[in-house]
N, C-alpha and C positions, 0 to 999 in steps of 0.2 A: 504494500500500500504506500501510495507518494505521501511524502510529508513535506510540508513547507512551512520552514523555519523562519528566514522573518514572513508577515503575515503576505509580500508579494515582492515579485523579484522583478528589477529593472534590469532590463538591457538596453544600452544606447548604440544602434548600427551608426555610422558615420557615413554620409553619404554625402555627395557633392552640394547638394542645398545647403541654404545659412545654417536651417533648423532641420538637422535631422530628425528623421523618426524614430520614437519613443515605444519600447515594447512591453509591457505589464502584463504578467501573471499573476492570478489573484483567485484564490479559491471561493466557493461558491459562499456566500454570506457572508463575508469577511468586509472590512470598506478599505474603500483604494480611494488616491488623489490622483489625480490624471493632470500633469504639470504644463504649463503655457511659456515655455522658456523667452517666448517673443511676444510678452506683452508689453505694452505701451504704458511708459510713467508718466506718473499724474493723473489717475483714474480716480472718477470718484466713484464709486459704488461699480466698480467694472464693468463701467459704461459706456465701453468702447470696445469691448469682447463680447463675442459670441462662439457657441460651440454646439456643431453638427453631429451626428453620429449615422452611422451606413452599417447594417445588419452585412453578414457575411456572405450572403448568398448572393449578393451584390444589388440589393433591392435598391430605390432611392432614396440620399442621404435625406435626414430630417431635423431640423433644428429643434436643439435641447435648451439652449439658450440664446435670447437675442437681445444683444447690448443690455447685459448684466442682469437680465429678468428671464425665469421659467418662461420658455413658449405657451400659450393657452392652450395648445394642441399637443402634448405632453400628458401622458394617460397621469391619473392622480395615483395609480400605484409607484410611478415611477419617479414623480414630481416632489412628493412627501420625503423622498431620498436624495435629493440632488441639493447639494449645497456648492458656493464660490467660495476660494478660500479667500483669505487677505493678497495675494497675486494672483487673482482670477482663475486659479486651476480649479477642477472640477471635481467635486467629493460625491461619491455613490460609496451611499451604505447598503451593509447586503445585498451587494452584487449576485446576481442570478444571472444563469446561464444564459437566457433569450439579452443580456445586456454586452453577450463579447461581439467583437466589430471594431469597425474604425472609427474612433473622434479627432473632430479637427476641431482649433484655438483660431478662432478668428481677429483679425486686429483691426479697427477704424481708426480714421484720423481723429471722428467724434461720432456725436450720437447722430447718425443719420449719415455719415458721412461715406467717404472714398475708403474704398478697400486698402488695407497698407501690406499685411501677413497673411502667415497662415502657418501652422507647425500640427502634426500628424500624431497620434497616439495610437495602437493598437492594443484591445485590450481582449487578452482570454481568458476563458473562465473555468478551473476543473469543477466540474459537477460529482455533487455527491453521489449520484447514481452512479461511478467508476471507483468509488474510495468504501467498498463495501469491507463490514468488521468481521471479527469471529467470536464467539460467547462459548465458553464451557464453561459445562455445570452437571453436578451429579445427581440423578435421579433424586427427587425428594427434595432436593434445596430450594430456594426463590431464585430467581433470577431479574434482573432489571436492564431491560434494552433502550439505550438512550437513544435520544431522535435528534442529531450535532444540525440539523437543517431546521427545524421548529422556525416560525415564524415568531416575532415578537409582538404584547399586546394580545396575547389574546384570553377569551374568556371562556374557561373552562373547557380548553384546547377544543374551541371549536371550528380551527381549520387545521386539524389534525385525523389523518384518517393511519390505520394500521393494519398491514394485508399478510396474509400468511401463505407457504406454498409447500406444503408437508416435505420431508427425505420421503425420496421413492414415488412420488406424488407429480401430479403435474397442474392439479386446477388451486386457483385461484382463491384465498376463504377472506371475507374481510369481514376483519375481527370487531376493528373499531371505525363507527362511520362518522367524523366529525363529531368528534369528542363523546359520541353516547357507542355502548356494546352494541355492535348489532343481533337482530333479533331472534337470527336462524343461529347463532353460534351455541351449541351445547351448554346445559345448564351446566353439567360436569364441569367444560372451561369456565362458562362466564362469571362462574362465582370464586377463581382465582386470578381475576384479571383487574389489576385496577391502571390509574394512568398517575404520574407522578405529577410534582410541582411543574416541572418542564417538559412534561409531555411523554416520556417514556414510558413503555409499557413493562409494567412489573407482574410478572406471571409466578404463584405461588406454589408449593408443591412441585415440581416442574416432572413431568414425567417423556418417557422415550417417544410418545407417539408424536407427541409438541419438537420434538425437533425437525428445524426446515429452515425455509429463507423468508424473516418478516422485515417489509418495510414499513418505512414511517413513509406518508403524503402527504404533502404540505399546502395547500389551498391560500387564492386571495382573501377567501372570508367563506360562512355557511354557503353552498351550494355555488362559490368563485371557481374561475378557471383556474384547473392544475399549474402548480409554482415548479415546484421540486421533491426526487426521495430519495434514501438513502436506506439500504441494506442493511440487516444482522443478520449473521447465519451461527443458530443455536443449536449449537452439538450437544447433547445429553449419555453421563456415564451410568450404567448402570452394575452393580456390585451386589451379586447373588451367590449363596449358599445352598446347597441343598446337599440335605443328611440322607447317606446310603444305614446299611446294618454295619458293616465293615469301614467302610470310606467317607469323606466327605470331599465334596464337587466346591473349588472356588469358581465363580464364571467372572469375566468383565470383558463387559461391549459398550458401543459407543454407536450411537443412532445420529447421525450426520448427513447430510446434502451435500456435503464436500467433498472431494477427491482426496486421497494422498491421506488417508486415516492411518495412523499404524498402532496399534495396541500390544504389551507386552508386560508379563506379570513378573515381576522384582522380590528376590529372601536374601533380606538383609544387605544391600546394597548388588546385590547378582544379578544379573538379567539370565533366567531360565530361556532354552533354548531346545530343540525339539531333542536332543541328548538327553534331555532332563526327563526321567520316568515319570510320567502322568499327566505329561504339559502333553496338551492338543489345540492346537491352532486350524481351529473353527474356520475362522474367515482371517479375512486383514484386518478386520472390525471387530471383532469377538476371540477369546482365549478360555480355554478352562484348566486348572490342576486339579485332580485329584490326588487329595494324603488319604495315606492310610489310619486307620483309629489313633496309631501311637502317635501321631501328628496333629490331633484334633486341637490342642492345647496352643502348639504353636502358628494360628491361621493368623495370630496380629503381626506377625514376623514377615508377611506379604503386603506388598501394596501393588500396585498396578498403574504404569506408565501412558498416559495416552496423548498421543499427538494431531494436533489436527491442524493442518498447516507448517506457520513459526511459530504454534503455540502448543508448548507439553508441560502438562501438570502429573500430578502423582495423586493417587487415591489410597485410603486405606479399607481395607476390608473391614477394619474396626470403625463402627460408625460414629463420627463426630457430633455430639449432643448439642443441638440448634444453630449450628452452623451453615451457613448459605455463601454460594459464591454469586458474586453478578458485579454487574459493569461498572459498578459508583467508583472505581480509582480512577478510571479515565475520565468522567463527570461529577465529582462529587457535589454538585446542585441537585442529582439524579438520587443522591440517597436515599433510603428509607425515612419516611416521615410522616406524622399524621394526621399531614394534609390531604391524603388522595382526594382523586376529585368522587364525591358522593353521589355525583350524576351515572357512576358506576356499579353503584351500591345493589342494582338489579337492573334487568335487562329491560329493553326500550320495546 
C-alpha cells in the first residue's frame, strides 16, 4: 500500500516558459495549495487572479475563480472548499478524485483588465479505492473497521453507507445504508453491528463467515451523488479443539478473501513441519496437530502463526479473557466508546 509522507509531493519540470509547470500529488481528502508563482504585487483581495481548471479527459477548461471571487457556476460542493491564500494560490480541502486535472493562475493588469500570465499546475489525486487495508482478528473478538475517507459534518453518518462481499462469495450485501442497518441484513448480524464516532463499522463477536471485502461509501448528503470508498479486507482466525478417547485434535484456519494466506502451528518457538508426527496440512488456510493423551497438558505450549499479506500475528490456543483485536492503532478517534450511534440500536 503507497504511503505519503508529507501530506503531497511537488515536482517542478523546468521547461522553457518563464513559469514552468507545477506537478502535485495529493491523496484523496487530504488539502493541497496549488501555488501562482506569477502573481502580480499589489493585489488587493487577489483581484487580478483568476484560476481555471480542465478535467482530464480533456473536456473544456472552466473557471474556478475570477478576479479573486468563486465563479457563481462552481457547484456548492466544490465552492464551500476552495479558499485564496495570502499570494492568490489556491487551497482545496478534501480533494476528491473527480478534482485531479489541470489549473491555470491567471494574471491581469487589473480588474477587468488585459491579460499579462499564466502558470500551469497539474494536480493528481490517489483514490482510496487503490489504498485498500487488511484487518485480522480471531474468531470471537470485536473488530473495528475505520472509514480514512468519511466525509466531514455529518449527522449520525448519514452519508455513510457500508457494503460487504463474503470470502468465496461474489454478491454484493449492504450492511449499512446511510447511517441506519439495512433491513434485509440478519438479525444474527444486525444486532452486533454498530457504527462509531467517525463512522466505522465495529462488528462484535466476529465470526468466520463475516470474513470478506467491506467498504465504506461516502455520499454528498442523504440520497447525494457517490463521492468516494475505501476497502477493509477482514480475515478471521479460528482456534478449535476437539477431544478424541486417546488424542486431542489442535485445528487453526483462517477465513480470508485474500491470496497469499499461509498458516503454521508453532511449540515453543519451533515451527512444526510435515516431519513432525500428527501435523497435517489441511489447506494453505487450515492446519491440525494431533497429541497424544500424554500431551493433553501441554496444548498452551502451541500457538499458531498466521499471515495474510505483510501482516503475521500469533495466536494462542489458550484463550485470552476479553480481549479483542481491531483497527483503533491506526485511528485511535475509531476507538471503543459509548457513543455509538443508537440509530443502530435495531434494524430500520
Amino acid at each position: 500500500m503507497a504511503v505519503f509522507t508529507p501530506v503531497f509531493l511537488l515536482l517542478i519540470l523546468h521547461c522553457a516558459d518563464s513559469f514552468p509547470s507545477q506537478f502535485v500529488l495529493v491523496r484523496e481528502g487530504a488539502d493541497t495549495v496549488l501555488i501562482c508563482p506569477n502573481v502580480e504585487p499589489g493585489q488587493n483581495l487577489c483581484r487580478k487572479t483568476s484560476w481555471t481548471f480542465a478535467p482530464p479527459s480533456g473536456s473544456r477548461a472552466v473557471e474556478v475563480i475570477r478576479l479573486g471571487q468563486i465563479d457563481s457556476r462552481v457547484s456548492e460542493l466544490l465552492s464551500e472548499r476552495l479558499t485564496l491564500t495570502e499570494q492568490c494560490g489556491l487551497r482545496i480541502q478534501h480533494v476528491r478524485p473527480q478534482e485531479a486535472g489541470t489549473f491555470q493562475c491567471e494574471q491581469y493588469e487589473s480588474e477587468g483588465g488585459s491579460f499579462i500570465s499564466e502558470s500551469i499546475v497539474h494536480l493528481s489525486v490517489v483514490s482510496y479505492s487503490s489504498l485498500s487495508r487488511s484487518v485480522l482478528v480471531r474468531e470471537g473478538a470485536d473488530a473495528v473497521l475505520t472509514c480514512p475517507n468519511v466525509e466531514p459534518g455529518q449527522s449520525l453518518c448519514r452519508k455513510t453507507t457500508w457494503t460487504f462481499v463474503p470470502a468465496g462469495g461474489s454478491r454484493t450485501v449492504e450492511l449499512i445504508s446511510l447511517g441506519q442497518i439495512n433491513s434485509s441484513v440478519s438479525e444474527l448480524l444486525s444486532e452486533r453491528l454498530t457504527l462509531t464516532e467517525q463512522c466505522g463499522l465495529r462488528i462484535q463477536h466476529v465470526r468466520p463467515q463475516e470474513a470478506g471485502t467491506f467498504q465504506c461509501e461516502q455520499y454528498e448528503r442523504e440520497e447525494g451523488s457517490f463521492i468516494s470508498q475505501s476497502s477493509v479486507h477482514l480475515s478471521v482466525v479460528s482456534l478449535t479443539e476437539e477431544e478424541e478417547e486417546q488424542s486431542l485434535k489442535l485445528r487453526c484456519a483462517v477465513s480470508s478473501r485474500l491470496p497469499g494466506v499461509t498458516v503454521r502451528l508453532i511449540l515453543q518457538g519451533r515451527v512444526l513441519n510435515q516431519n513432525n508426527p500428527g501435523l497435517q496440512q489441511i489447506s494453505q488456510n487450515e492446519v491440525v496437530f494431533t497429541l497424544d493423551h500424554f500431551l493433553h497438558q501441554n496444548k498452551h505450549l502451541f500457538t499458531c502463526e498466521v499471515t495474510v499479506g505483510d501482516q503475521t500475528e500469533v495466536f494462542s490456543f489458550e484463550r485470552e479473557n476479553s480481549k479483542s483485536r481491531d483497527q483503533t492503532t491506526t485511528n485511535p478517534t475509531d476507538a471503543p466508546d459509548s457513543e455509538d450511534r443508537t440509530a443502530l440500536g435495531s434494524k430500520v
